[in-house]
C-alpha positions as CSV (number, residue, x, y, z in Angstrom):
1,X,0.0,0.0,0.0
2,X,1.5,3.8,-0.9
3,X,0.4,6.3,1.8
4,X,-1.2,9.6,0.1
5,X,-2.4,12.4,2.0
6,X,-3.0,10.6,5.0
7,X,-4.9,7.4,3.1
8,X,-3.6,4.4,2.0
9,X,-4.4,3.5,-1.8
10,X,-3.3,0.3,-3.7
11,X,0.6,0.4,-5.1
12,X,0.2,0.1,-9.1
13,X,0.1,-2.7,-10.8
14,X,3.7,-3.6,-12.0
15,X,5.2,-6.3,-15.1
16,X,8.3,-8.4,-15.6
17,X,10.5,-7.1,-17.7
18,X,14.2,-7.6,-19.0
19,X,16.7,-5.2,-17.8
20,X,19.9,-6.8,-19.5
21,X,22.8,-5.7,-17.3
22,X,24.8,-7.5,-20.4
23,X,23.0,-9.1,-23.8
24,X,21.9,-12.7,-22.6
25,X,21.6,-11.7,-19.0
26,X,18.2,-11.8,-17.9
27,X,17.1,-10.1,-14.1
28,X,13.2,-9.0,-13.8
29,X,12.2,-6.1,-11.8
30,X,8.9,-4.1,-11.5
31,X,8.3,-0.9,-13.0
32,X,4.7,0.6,-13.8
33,X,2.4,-0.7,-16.2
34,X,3.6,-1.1,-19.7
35,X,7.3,-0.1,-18.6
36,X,6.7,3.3,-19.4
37,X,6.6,5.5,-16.4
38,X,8.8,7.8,-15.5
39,X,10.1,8.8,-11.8
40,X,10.4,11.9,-11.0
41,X,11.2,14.0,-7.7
42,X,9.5,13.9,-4.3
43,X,9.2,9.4,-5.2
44,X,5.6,10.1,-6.9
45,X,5.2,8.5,-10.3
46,X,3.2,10.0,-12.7
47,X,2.5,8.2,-15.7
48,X,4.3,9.6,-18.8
49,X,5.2,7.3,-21.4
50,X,8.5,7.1,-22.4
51,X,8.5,7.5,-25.5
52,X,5.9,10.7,-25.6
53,X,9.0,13.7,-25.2
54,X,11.3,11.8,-27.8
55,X,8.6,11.1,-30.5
56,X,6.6,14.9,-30.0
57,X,10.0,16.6,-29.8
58,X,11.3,14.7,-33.1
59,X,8.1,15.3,-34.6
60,X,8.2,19.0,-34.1
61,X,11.6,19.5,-35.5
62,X,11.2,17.5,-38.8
63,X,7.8,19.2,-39.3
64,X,8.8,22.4,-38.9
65,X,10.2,23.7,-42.7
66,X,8.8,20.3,-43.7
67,X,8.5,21.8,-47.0
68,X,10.8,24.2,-47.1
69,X,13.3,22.8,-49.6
70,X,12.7,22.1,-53.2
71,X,12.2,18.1,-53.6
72,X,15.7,17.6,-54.8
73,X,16.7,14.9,-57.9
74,X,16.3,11.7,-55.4
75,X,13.4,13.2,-54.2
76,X,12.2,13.8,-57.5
77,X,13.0,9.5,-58.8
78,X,10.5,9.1,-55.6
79,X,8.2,11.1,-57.1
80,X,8.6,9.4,-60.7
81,X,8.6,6.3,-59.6
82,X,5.1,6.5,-57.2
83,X,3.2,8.7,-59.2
84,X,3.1,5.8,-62.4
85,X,0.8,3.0,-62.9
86,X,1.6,-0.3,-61.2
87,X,2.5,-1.9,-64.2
88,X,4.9,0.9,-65.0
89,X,6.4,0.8,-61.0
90,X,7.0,-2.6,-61.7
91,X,8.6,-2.4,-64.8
92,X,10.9,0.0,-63.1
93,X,12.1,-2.5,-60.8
94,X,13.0,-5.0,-63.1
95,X,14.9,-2.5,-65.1
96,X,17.1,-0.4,-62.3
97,X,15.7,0.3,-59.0
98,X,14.3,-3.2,-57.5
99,X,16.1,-2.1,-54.4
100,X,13.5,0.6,-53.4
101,X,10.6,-0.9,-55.5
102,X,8.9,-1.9,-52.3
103,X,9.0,1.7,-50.7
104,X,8.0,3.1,-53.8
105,X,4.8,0.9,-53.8
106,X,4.1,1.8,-50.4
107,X,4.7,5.6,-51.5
108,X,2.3,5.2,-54.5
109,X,-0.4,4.2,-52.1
110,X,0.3,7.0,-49.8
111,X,0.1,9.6,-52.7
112,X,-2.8,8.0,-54.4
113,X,-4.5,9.4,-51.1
114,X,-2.8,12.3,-49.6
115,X,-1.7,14.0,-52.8
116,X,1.7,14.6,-54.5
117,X,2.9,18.3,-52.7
118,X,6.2,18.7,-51.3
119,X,4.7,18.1,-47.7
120,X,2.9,15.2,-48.8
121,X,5.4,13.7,-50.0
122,X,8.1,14.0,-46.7
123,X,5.2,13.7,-44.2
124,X,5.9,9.6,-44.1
125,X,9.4,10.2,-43.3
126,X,9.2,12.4,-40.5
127,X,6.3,10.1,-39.0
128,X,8.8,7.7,-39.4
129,X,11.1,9.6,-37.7
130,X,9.2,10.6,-34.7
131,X,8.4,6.7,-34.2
132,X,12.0,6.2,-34.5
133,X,12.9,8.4,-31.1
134,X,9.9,7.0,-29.6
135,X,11.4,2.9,-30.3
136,X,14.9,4.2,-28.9
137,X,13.3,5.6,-25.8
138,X,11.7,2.4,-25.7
139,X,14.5,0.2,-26.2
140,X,16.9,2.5,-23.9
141,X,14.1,1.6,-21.0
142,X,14.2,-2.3,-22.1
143,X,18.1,-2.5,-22.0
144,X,19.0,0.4,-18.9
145,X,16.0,2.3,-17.5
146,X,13.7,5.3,-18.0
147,X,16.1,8.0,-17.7
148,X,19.1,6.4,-20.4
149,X,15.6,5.5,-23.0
150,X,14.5,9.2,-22.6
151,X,18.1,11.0,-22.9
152,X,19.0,8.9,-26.1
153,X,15.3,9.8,-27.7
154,X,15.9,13.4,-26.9
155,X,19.4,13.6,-28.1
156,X,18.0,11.8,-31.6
157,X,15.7,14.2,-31.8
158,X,17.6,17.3,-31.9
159,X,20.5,15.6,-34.4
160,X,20.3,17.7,-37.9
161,X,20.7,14.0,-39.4
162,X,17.2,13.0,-37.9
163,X,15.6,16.5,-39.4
164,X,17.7,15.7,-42.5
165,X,16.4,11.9,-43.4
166,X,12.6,13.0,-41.6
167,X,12.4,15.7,-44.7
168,X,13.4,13.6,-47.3
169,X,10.5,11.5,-49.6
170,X,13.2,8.7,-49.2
171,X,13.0,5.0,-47.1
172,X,16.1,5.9,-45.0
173,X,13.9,7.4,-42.0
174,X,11.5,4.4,-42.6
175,X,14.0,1.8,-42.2
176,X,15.4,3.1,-39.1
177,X,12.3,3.0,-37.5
178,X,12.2,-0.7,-38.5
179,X,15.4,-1.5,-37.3
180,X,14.9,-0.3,-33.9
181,X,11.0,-1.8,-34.0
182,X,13.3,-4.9,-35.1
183,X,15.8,-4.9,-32.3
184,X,13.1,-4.2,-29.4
185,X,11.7,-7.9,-30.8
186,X,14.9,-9.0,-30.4
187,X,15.2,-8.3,-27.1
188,X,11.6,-9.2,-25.9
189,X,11.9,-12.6,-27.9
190,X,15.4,-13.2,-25.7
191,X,13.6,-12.9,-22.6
192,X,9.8,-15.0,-23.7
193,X,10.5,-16.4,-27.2
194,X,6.7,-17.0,-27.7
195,X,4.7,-17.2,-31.0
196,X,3.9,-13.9,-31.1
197,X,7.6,-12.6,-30.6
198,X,8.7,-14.7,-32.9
199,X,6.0,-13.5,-35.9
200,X,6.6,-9.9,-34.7
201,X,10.0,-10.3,-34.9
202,X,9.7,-11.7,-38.2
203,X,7.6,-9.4,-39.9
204,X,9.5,-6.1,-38.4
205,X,12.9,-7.9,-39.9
206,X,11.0,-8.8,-43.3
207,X,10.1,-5.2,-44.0
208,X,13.1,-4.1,-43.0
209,X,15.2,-5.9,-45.3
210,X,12.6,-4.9,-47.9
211,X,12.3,-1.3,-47.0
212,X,16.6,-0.9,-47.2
213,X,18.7,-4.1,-48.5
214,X,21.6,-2.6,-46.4
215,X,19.8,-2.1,-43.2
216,X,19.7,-6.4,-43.2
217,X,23.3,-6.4,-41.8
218,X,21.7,-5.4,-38.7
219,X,21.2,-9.4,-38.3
220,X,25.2,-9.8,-37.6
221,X,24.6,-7.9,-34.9
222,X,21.5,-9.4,-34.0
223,X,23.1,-12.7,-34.0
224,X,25.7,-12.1,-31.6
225,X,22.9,-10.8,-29.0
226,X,21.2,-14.6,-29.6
227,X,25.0,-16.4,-29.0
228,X,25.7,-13.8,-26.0
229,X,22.5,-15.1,-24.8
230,X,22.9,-18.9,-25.4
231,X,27.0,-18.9,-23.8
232,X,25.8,-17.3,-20.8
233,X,22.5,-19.3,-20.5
234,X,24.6,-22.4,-20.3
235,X,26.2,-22.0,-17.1
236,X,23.0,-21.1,-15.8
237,X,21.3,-24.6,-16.9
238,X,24.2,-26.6,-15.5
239,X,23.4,-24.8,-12.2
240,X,19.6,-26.2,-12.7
241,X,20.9,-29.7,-10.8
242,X,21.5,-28.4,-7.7
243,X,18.0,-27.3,-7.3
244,X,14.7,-28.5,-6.5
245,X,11.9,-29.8,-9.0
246,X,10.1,-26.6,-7.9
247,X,12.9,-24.3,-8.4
248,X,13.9,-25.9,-11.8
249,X,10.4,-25.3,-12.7
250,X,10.1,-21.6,-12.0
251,X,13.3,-21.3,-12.9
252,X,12.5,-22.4,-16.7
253,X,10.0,-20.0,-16.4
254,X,12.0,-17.4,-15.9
255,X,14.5,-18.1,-18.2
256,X,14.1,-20.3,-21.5
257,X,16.1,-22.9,-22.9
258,X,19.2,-21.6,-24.8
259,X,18.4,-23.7,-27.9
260,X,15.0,-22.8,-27.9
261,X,16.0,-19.0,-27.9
262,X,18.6,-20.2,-30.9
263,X,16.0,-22.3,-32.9
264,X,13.1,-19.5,-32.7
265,X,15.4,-17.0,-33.8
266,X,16.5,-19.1,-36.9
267,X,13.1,-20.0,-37.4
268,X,11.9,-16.0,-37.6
269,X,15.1,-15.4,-40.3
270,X,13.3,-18.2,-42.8
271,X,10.3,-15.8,-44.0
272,X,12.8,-13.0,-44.0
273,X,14.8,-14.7,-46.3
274,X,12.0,-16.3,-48.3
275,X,10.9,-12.7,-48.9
276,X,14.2,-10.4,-49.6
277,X,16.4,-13.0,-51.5
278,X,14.9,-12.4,-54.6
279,X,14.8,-9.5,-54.2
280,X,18.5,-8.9,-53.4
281,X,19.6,-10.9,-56.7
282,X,17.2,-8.6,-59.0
283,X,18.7,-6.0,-57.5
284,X,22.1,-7.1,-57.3
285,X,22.2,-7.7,-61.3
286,X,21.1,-3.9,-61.4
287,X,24.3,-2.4,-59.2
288,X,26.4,-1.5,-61.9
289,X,23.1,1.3,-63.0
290,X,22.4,1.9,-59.8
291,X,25.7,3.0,-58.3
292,X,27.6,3.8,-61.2
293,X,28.2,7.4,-59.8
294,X,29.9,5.6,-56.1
295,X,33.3,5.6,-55.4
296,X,35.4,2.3,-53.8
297,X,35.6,3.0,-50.2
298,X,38.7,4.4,-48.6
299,X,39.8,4.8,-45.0
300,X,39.1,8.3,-44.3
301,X,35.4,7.5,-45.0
302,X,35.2,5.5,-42.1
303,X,36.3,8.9,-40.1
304,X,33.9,11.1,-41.8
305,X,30.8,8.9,-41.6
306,X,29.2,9.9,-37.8
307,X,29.5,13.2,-39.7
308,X,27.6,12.4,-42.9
309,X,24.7,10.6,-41.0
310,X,24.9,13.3,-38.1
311,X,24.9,16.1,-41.3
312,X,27.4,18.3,-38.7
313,X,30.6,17.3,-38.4
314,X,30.9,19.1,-34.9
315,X,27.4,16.9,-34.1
316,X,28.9,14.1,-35.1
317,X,32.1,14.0,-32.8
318,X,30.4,15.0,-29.8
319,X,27.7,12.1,-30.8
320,X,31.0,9.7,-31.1
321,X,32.3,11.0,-27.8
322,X,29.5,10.5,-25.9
323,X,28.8,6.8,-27.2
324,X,32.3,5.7,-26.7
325,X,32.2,7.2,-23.2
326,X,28.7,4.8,-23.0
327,X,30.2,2.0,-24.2
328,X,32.8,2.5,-21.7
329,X,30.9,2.7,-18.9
330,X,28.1,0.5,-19.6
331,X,30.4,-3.0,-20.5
332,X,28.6,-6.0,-21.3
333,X,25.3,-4.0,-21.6
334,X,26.1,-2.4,-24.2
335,X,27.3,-5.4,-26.3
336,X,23.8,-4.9,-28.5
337,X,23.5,-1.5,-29.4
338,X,27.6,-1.3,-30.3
339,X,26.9,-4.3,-32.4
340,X,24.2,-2.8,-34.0
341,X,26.5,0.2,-35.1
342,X,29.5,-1.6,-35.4
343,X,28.7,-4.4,-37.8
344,X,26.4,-2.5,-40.3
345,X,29.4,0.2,-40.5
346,X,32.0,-2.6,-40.6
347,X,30.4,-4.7,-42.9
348,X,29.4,-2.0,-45.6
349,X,32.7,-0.7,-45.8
350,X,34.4,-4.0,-46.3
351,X,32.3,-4.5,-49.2
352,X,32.4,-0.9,-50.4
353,X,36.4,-2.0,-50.6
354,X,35.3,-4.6,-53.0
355,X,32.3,-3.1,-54.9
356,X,31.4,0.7,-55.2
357,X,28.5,0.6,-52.0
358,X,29.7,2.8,-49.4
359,X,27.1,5.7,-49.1
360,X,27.3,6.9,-45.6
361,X,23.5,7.9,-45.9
362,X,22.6,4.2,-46.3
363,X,23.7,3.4,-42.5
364,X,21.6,6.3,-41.1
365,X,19.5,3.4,-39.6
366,X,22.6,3.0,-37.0
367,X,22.3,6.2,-35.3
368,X,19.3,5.3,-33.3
369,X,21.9,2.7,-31.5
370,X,24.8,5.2,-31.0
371,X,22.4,7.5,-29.5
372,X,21.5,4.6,-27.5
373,X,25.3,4.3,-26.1
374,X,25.6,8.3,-25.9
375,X,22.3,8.3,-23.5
376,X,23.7,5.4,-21.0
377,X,26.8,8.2,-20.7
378,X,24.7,11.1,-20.0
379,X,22.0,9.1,-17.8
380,X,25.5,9.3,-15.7
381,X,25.0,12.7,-14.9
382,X,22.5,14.9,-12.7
383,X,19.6,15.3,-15.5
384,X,19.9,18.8,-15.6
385,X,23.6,18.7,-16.9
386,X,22.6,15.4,-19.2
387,X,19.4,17.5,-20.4
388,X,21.9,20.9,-21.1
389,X,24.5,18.8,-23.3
390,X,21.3,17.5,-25.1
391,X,20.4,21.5,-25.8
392,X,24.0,22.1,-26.5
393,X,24.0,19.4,-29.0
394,X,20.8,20.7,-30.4
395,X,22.5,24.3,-30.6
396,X,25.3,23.1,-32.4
397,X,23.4,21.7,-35.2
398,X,21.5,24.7,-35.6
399,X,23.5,26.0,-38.8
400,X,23.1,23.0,-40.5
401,X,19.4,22.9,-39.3
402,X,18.6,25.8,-41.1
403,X,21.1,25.1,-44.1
404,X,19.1,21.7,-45.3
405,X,15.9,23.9,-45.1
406,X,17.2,25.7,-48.3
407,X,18.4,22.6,-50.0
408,X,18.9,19.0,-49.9
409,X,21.6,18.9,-51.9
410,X,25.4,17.9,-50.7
411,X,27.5,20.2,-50.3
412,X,24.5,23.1,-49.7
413,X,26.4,24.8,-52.8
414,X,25.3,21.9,-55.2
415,X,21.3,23.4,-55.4
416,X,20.1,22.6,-58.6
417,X,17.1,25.4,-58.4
418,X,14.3,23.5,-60.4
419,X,11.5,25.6,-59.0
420,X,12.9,29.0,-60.2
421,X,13.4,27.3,-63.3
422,X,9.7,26.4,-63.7
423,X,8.8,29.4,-62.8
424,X,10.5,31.5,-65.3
425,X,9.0,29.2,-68.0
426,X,5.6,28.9,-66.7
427,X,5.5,33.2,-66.7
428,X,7.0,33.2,-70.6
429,X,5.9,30.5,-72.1
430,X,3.5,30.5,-75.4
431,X,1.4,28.2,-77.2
432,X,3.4,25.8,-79.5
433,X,6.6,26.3,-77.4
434,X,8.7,23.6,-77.0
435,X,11.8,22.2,-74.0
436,X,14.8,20.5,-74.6
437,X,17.1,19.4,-71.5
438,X,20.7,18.6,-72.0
439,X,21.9,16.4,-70.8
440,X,19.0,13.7,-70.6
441,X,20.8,11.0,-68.9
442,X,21.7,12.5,-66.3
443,X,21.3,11.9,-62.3
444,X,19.8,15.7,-62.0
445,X,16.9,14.7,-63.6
446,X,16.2,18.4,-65.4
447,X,12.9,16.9,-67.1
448,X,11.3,15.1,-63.7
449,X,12.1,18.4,-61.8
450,X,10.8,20.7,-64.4
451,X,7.4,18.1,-65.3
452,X,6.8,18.0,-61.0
453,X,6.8,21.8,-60.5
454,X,5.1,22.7,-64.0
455,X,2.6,19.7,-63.8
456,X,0.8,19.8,-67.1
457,X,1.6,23.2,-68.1
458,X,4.8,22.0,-69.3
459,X,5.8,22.9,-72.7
460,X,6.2,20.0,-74.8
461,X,8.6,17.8,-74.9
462,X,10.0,18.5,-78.5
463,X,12.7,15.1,-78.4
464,X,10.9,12.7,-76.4
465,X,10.9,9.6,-78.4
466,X,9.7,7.2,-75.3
467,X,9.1,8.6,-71.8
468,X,10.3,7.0,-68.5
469,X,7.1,4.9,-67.5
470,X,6.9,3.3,-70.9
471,X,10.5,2.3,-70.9
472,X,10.5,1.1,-67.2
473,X,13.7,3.5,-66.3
474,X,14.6,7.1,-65.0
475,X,15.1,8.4,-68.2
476,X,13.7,9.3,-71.3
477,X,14.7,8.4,-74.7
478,X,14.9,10.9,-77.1
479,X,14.5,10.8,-80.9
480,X,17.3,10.0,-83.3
481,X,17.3,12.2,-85.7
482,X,16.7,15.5,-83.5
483,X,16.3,18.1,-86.8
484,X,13.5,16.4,-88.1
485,X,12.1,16.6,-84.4
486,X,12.5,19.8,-83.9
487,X,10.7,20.6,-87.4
488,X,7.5,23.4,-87.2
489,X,8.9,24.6,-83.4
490,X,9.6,28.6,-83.4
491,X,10.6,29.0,-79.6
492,X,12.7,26.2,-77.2
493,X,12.8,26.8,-73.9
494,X,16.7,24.9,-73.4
495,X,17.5,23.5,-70.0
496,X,21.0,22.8,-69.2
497,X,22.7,21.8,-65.9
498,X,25.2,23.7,-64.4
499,X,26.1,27.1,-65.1
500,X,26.8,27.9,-69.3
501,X,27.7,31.6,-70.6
502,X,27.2,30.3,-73.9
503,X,24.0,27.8,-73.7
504,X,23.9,26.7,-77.3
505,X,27.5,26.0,-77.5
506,X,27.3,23.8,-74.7
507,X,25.0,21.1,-76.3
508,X,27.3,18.2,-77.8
509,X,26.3,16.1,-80.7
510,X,23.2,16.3,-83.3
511,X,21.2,18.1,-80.7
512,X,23.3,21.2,-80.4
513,X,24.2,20.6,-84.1
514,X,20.2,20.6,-85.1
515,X,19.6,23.6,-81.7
516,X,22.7,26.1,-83.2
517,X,21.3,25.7,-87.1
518,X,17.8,26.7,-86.4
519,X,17.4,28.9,-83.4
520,X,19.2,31.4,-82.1
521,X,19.9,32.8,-78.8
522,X,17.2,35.3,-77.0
523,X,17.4,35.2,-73.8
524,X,19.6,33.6,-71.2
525,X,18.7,32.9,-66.9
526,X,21.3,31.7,-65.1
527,X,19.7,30.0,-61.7
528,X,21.9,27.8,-59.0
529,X,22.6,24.8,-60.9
530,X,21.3,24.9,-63.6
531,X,20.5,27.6,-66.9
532,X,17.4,28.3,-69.0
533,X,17.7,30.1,-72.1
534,X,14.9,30.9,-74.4
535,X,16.0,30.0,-77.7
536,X,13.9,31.4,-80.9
537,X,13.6,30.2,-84.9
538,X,16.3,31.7,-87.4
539,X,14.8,34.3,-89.6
């Protein structure tokens, strides 16, 4: 019974749950109902969900310039690639992009119903995102306590990375949400490995590995949390002989065989497999389109990455300091979350030795886990100082906060203005004008950016031969014999990337050939990134 105000009134109900002092070390202890109170001073306990400050917090900083910055071009391949026909999605993932087919079918469902606007399109991310801090609280409580979960949420949230990836019409938010929704399976299926833990688990992993191919070498680390578990299980067992039937028995309660926790782990990793192996070999036959434009890895990338996923180098260190003084202090505890950053990192770069794959964006799923590491450090502390490093973090990241409002694009130099473009066009334009982009193959995607803002007041497309839907790509084809094309058309409206002073000269081959015999030049706009000049028919 708790004494208040003189009356005595029922303690609260309480649940078992795992508090791993190491991974495979089980202890039980009661905490409030549904583990998710929080204690603060003066020993009352009032019921605030850990998760709730993480998740609102995240959610207010991603939605806040949500729409801000122009989609840029991988923005604009999301766009291109949800807004076709299902026959035409999937023809696109045969051809090039198998890897992110699944998120773009889930993407073309989402914009069927809310719409295609730049909001619109990012809202899913940043959902994902806020869900994301709300699973690390979450997982923070399952592995150290209430204070550690809500410290390593809060620190997510204010990360530029986490506004970065929750802006972006892209399944890297998405996936990191999985693979902490993943992970917190994990550890309830270590403690109970029941039915329902083992199809949960399953399902969270299978999306996962659909949602981001990558984010699947979260298993490694994943499977040394199951061996921790079964090594350390064994002495335990052995210990079982010395004891009573009774004790055995509650004792087998309380903690599972280790080859049952082994086989219903194995078990979960059969659909998973069943359901991204194919996929993985379409899309591995489709690397050498996909990542033409990577680079091998090199050792200084492995220095630069916390800040590429952090998007501040200054974030990034103290977000590296702060997890290796976790990690430092925590021990065995913190065996799973280091493994969880470690081994994606590791592994990736390893292969990006081999094979052009190392894009430090792709492991923006493991920063959930650092954070994870840098809140058991802070936890350390009185909460206000753990609560003012959080702010100082935050404050540090402002300049890049407000620098990936006005673009996207990396460096923030790199804008390829698309929208100033279309605007220029959609004030000048005439009936029976025509656009030509140069070049056509390219990753800026000139005609997606220009067809997204100008819709279907876009000038027609004077060389299109066979547009990207029908061929199952990112790019158009354009006509072979571009004079004859370009027959009967008075004005072009020429796109080029990158900055040209002289716009017709710049177009190589029987385009420019078939542009600088006809038309000449009227009128030239140089915008960031890119250059529009109006182009009109030889007297």
């Amino acid at each position: 019974m708790i004494p208040h105000h003189g009356r005595s009134l029922p303690a609260p109900p309480s649940v078992t749950v795992w508090q791993a002092r190491d991974v495979g070390h089980l202890s039980d202890r009661s905490i409030p109902a549904a583990g998710i109170g929080v204690r603060l001073s003066g020993g009352r306990l009032r019921s605030v969900p850990v998760w709730l400050a993480p998740a609102t917090v995240t959610l207010l900083a991603t939605l806040v310039g949500l729409d801000a910055a122009q989609p840029w071009r991988d923005e604009l391949a999301t766009w291109s690639a949800a807004t076709r026909e299902l026959g035409g999605l999937f023809r696109l993932a045969g051809t090039i992009d198998a890897a992110t087919g699944p998120y773009y079918l889930f993407m073309h469902a989402w914009l069927a119903a809310a719409g295609d606007s730049v909001a619109a399109l990012r809202l899913p991310s940043a959902l994902a995102m806020a869900a994301t801090a709300g699973l690390t609280a979450v997982l923070g409580h399952r592995l150290w306590d209430a204070r550690v979960g809500t410290l390593a949420g809060l620190l997510f949230a204010v990360l530029p990375g986490t506004s970065r990836y929750g802006q972006e019409a892209r399944p890297y938010a998405l996936a990191s949400a999985l693979a902490v929704l993943s992970t917190l399976l994990l550890v309830a299926g270590l403690q109970r490995p029941t039915r329902r833990h083992l199809i949960g688990y399953a399902a969270a992993t299978t999306a996962l590995g659909l949602t981001h191919l990558v984010a699947l070498t979260l298993l490694v680390a994943h499977a040394v949390a199951v061996l921790a578990r079964t090594v350390r299980a064994g002495p335990a067992a052995g210990a079982d002989a010395g004891r009573s039937d009774g004790q055995r028995s509650a004792g087998k309660r309380q903690s599972p065989a280790p080859g049952r926790v082994l086989g219903y782990w194995l078990a979960a990793l059969v659909p998973v497999a069943m359901a991204v192996v194919p996929l993985a070999l379409v899309a591995s036959g489709q690397r050498g389109r996909q990542l033409d434009w990577v680079d091998a890895a090199r050792p200084g990338d492995l220095a630069a990455l916390a800040g590429g996923v952090a998007q501040s180098g200054v974030v990034g260190g103290v977000l590296i300091g702060l997890a290796a003084l976790g990690a430092a202090r925590a021990g065995r505890r913190a065996l799973l979350p280091l493994s969880c950053v470690l081994a994606p990192v590791l592994l990736l770069f390893l292969a990006g030795l081999a094979v052009p794959l190392w894009v430090p964006r792709y492991l923006v799923f493991v920063v959930p886990f650092g954070c994870l590491l840098a809140g058991a450090a802070l936890a350390s502390a009185r909460l206000p100082a753990a609560l003012a490093v959080v702010m100082l973090t935050g404050l540090l990241g402002l300049p890049e906060q407000a620098a990936l409002r006005r673009t996207h694009e990396w460096p923030r130099t790199a804008t390829v203005d698309y929208r100033a473009t279309a605007e220029i066009i959609a004030a000048g334009q005439r009936p029976g004008d025509a656009v030509v982009y140069s070049p056509r193959d390219s990753w800026l995607f000139l005609d997606l950016g220009l067809r997204y803002h100008l819709g279907g007041r876009i000038p027609r497309d004077a060389l299109l031969a066979e547009g990207q839907e029908r061929r199952g790509d990112l790019w158009a084809a354009e006509c072979d014999r571009p004079a004859e094309c370009l027959a009967g058309v008075d004005r072009v409206w020429l796109v080029l990337a990158g900055r040209r002073s002289d716009p017709l000269a710049a177009v190589p081959g029987a385009k420019g050939d078939a542009l600088r015999e006809r038309f000449t030049l009227s009128q030239v706009w140089p915008r960031a990134g890119v250059t529009l000049a109006l182009l009109t028919r030889r007297g």
